[in-house]
MMTF fields as JSON, N, C-alpha, C and O atoms, coordinates in Angstrom:
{
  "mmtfVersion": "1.0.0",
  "mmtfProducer": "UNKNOWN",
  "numBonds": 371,
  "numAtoms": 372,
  "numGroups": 93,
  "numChains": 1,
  "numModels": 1,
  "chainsPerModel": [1],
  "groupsPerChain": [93],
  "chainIdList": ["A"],
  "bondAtomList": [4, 2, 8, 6, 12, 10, 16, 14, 20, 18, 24, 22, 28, 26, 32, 30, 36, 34, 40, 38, 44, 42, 48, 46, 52, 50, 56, 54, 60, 58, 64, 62, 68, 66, 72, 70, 76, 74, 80, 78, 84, 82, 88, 86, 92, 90, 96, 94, 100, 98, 104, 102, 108, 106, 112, 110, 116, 114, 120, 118, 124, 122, 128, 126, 132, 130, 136, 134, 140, 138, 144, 142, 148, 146, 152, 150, 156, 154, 160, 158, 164, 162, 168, 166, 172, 170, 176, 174, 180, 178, 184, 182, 188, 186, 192, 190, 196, 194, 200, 198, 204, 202, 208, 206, 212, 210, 216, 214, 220, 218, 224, 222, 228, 226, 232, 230, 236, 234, 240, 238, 244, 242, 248, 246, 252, 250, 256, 254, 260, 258, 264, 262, 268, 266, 272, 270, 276, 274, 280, 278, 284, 282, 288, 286, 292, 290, 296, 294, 300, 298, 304, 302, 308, 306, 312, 310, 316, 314, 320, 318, 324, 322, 328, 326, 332, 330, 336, 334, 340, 338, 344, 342, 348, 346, 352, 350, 356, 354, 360, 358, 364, 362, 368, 366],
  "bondOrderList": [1, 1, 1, 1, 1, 1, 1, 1, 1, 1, 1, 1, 1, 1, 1, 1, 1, 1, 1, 1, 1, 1, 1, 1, 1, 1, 1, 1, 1, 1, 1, 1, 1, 1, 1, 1, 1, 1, 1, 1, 1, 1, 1, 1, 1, 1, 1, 1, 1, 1, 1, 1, 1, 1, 1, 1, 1, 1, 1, 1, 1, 1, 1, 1, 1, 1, 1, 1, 1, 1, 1, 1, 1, 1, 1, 1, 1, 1, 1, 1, 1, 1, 1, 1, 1, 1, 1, 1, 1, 1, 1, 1],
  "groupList": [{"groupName": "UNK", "atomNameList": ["N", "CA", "C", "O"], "elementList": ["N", "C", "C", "O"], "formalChargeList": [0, 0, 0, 0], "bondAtomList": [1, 0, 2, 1, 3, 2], "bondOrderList": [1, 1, 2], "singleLetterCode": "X", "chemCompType": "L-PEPTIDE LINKING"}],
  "groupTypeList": [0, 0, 0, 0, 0, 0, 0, 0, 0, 0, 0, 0, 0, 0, 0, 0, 0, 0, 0, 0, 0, 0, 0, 0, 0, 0, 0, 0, 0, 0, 0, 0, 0, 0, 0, 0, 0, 0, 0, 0, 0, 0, 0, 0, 0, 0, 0, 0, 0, 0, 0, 0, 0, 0, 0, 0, 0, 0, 0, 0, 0, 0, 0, 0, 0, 0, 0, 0, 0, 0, 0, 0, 0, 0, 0, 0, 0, 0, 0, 0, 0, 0, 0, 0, 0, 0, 0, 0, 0, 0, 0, 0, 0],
  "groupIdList": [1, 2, 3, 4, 5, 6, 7, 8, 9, 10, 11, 12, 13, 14, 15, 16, 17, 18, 19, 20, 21, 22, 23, 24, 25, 26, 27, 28, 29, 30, 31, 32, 33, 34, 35, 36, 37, 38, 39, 40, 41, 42, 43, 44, 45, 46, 47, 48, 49, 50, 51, 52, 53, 54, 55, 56, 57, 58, 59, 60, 61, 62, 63, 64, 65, 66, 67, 68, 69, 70, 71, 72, 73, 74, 75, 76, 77, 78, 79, 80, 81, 82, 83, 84, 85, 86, 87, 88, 89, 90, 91, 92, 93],
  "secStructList": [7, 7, 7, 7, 7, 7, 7, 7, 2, 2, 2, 2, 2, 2, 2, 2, 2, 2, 2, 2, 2, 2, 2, 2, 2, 2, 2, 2, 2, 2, 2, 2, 2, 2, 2, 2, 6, 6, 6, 7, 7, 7, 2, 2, 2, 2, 2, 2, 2, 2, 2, 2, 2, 2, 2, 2, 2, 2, 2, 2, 2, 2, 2, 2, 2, 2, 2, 2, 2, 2, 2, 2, 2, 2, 2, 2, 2, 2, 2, 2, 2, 2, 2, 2, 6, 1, 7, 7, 7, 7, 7, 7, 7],
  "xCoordList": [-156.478, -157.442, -156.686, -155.738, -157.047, -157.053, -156.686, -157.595, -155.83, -155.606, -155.679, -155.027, -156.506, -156.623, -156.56, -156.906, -155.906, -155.522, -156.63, -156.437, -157.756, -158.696, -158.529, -158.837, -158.122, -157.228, -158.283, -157.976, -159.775, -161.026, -162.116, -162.447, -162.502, -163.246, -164.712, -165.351, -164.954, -165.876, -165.827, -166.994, -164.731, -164.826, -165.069, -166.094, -164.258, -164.571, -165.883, -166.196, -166.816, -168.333, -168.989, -169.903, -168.427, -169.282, -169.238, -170.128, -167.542, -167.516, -168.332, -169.145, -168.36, -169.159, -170.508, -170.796, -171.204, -172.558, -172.798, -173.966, -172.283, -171.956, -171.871, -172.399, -171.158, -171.06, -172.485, -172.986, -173.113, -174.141, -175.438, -176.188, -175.338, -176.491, -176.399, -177.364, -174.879, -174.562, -175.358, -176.273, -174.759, -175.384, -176.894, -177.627, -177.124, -178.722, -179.532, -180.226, -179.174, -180.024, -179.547, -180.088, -178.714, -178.035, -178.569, -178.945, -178.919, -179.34, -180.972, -181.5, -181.511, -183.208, -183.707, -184.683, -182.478, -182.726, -182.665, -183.305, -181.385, -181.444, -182.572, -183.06, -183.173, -183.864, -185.262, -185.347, -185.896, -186.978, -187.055, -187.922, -185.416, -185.218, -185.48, -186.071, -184.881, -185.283, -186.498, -186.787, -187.241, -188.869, -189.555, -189.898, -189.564, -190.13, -190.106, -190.949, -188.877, -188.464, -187.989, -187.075, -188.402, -187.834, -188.23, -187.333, -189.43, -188.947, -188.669, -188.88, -188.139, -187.555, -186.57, -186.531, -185.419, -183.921, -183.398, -183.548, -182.845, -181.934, -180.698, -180.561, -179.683, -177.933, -177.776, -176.971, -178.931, -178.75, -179.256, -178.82, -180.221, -180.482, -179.408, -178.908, -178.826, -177.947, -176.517, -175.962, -176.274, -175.02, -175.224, -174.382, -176.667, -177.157, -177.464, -177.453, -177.639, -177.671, -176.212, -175.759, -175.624, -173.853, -173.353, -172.235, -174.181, -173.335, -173.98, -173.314, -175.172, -175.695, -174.818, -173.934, -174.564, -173.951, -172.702, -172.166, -171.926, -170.806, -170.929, -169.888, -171.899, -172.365, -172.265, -171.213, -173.226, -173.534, -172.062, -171.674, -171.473, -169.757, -168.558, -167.619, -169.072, -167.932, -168.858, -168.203, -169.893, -170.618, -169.959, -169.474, -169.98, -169.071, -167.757, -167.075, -167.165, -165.73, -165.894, -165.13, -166.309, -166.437, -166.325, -165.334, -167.354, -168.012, -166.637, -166.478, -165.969, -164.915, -163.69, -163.016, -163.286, -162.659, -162.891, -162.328, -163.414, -164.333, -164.103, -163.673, -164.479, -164.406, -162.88, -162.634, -161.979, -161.016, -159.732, -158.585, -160.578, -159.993, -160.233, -159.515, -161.727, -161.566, -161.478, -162.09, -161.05, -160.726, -159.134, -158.726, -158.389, -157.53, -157.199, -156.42, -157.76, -157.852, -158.238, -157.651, -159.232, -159.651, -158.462, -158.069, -157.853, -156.282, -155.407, -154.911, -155.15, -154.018, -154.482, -153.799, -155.689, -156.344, -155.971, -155.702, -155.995, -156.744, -155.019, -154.807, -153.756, -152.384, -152.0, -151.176, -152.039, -152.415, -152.56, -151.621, -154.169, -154.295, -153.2, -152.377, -153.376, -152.314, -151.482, -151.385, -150.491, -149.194, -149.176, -148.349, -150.456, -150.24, -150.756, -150.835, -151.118, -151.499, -150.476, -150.684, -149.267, -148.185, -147.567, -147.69, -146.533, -146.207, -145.052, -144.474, -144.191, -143.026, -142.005, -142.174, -140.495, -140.034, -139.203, -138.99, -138.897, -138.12, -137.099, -136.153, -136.699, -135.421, -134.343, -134.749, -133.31, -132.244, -132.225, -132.434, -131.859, -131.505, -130.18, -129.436],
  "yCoordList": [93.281, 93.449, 93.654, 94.438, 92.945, 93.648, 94.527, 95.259, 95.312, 96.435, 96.643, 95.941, 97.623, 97.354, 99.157, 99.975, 99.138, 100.568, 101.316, 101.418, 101.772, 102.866, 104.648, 105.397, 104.826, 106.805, 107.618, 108.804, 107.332, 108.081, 107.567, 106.461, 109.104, 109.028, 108.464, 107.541, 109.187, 108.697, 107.152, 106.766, 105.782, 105.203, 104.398, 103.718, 104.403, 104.461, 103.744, 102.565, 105.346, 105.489, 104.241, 103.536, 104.134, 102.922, 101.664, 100.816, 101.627, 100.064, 100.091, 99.166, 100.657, 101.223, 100.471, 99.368, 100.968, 101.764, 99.78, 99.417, 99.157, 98.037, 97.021, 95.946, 97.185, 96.425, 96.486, 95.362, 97.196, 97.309, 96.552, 95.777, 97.32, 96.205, 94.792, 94.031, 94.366, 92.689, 92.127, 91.305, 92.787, 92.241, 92.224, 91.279, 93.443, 93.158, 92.085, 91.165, 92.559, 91.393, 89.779, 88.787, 89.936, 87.827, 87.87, 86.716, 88.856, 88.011, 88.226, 87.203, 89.074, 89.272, 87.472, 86.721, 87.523, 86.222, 84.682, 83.639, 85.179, 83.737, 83.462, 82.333, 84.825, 84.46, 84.238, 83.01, 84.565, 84.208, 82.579, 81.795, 82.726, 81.077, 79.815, 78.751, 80.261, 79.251, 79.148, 78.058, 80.072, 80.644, 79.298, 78.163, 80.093, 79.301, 77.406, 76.641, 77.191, 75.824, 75.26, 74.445, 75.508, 74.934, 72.86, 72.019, 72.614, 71.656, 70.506, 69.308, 71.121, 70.088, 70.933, 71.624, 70.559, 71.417, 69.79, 68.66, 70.112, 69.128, 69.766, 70.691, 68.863, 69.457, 71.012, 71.911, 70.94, 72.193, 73.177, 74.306, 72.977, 74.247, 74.495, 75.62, 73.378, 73.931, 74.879, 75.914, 73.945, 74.972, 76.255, 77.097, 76.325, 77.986, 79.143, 80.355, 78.143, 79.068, 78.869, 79.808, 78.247, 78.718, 79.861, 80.371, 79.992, 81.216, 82.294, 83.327, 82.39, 83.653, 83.624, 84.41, 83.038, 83.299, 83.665, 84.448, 83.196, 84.096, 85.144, 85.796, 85.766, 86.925, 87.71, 88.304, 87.751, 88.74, 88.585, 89.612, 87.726, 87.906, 88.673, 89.324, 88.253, 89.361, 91.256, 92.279, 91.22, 92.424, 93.154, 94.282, 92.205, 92.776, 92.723, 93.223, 92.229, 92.878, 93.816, 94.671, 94.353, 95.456, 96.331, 96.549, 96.612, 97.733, 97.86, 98.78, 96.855, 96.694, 97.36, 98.074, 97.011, 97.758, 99.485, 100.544, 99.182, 100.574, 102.001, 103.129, 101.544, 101.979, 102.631, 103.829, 101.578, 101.734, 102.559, 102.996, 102.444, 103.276, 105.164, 106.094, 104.974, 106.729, 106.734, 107.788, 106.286, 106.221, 107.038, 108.004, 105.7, 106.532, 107.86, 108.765, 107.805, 108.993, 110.206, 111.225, 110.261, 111.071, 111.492, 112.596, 111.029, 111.062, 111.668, 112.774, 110.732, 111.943, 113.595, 114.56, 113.403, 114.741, 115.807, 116.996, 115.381, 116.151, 116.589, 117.725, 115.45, 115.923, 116.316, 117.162, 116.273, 117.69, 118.707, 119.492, 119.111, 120.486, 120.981, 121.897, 120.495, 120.982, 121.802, 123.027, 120.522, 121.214, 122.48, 123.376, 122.223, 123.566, 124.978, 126.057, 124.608, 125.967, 126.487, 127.318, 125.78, 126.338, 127.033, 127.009, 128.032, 128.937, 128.948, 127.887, 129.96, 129.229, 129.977, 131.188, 129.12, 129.971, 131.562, 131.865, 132.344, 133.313, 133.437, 133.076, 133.773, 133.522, 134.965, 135.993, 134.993, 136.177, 136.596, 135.854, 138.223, 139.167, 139.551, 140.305],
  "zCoordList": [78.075, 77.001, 75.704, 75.727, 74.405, 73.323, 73.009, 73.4, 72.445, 72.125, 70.229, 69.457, 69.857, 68.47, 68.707, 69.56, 67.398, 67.188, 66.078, 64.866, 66.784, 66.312, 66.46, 67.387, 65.58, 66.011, 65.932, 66.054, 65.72, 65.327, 66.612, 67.04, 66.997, 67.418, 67.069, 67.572, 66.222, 65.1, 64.957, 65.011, 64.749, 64.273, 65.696, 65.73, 66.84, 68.011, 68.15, 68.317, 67.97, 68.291, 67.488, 67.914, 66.413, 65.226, 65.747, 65.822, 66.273, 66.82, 67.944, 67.97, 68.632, 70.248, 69.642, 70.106, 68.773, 68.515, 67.619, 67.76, 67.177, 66.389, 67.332, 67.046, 68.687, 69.686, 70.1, 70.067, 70.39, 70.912, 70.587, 71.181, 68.967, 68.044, 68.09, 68.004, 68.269, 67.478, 68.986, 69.009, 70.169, 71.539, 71.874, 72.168, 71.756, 71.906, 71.114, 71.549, 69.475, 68.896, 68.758, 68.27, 69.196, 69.304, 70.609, 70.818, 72.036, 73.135, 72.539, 72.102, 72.517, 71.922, 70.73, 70.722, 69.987, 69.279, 70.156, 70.023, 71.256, 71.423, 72.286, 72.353, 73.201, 74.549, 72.971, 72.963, 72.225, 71.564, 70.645, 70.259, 70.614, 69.755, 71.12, 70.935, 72.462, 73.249, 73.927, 74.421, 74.033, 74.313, 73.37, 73.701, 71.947, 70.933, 70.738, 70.271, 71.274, 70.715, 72.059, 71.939, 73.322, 74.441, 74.067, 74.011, 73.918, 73.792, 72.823, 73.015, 71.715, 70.484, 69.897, 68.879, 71.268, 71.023, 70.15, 70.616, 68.954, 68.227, 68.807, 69.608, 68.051, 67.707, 66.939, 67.181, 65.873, 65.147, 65.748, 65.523, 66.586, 67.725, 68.434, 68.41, 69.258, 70.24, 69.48, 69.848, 68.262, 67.235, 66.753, 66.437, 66.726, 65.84, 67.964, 68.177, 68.798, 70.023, 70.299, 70.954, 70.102, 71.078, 69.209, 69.138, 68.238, 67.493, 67.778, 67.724, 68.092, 69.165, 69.948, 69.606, 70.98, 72.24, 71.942, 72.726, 70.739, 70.538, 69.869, 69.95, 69.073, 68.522, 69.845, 70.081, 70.672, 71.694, 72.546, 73.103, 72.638, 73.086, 72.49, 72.948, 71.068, 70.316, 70.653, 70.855, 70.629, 70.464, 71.83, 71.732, 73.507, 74.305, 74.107, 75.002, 73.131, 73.122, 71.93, 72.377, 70.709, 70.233, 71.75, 72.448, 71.884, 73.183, 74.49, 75.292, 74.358, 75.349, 74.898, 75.64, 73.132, 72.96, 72.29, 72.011, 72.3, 71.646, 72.988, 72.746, 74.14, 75.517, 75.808, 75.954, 75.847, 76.214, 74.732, 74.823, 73.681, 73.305, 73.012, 72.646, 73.445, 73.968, 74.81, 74.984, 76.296, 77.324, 77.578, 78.223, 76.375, 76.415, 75.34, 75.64, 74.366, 73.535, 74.063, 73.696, 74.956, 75.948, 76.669, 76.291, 77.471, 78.025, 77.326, 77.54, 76.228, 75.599, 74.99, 74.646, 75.044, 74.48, 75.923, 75.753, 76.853, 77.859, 78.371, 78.794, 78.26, 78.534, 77.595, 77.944, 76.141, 75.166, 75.426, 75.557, 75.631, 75.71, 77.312, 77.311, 77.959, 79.431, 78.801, 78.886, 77.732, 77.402, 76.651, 76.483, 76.233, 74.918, 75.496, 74.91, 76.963, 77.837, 78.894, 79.778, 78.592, 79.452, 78.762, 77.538, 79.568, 79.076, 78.561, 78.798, 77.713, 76.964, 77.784, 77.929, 78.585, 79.123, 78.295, 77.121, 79.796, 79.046, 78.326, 79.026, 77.213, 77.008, 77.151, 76.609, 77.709, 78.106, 76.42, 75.46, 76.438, 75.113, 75.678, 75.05]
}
């Protein structure tokens, strides 16, 4: 996968939350654009439904990378706090 460097949780959530919208409404559009016009599909139908279909494709890779980067942000947070709850050794006087 992709790896795109997002350091915010927050920003994370937007792409997350952005993935989500672009997908729902490019599939909601395309399933109502082919409903509507099933039968007098031209060329310019089929070009304006394969840029839906890549709308709602990029929208799962937002959400894909979006995932995997609090996935691992989550991770380093969590071997973070570990370290910072161990104890410091003794040192001889």
């Amino acid at each position: 996968m992709l790896r795109v460097p997002i350091r915010s949780r927050l920003g994370n959530g937007v792409l997350g939350l952005l993935g989500v919208v672009y997908f729902v409404s490019a599939t909601a559009t395309l399933i109502y654009y082919i409903v509507t016009s099933w039968g007098a599909m031209s060329l310019t139908d089929n070009v304006l439904q394969m840029g839906l279909i890549a709308v709602a494709i990029g929208g799962l890779f937002f959400i894909a990378i979006a995932r995997q980067n609090l996935m691992s942000s989550r991770a380093a947070a969590k071997s973070h706090s570990a370290r910072d709850h161990q104890t410091a050794p003794a040192t001889e006087s």
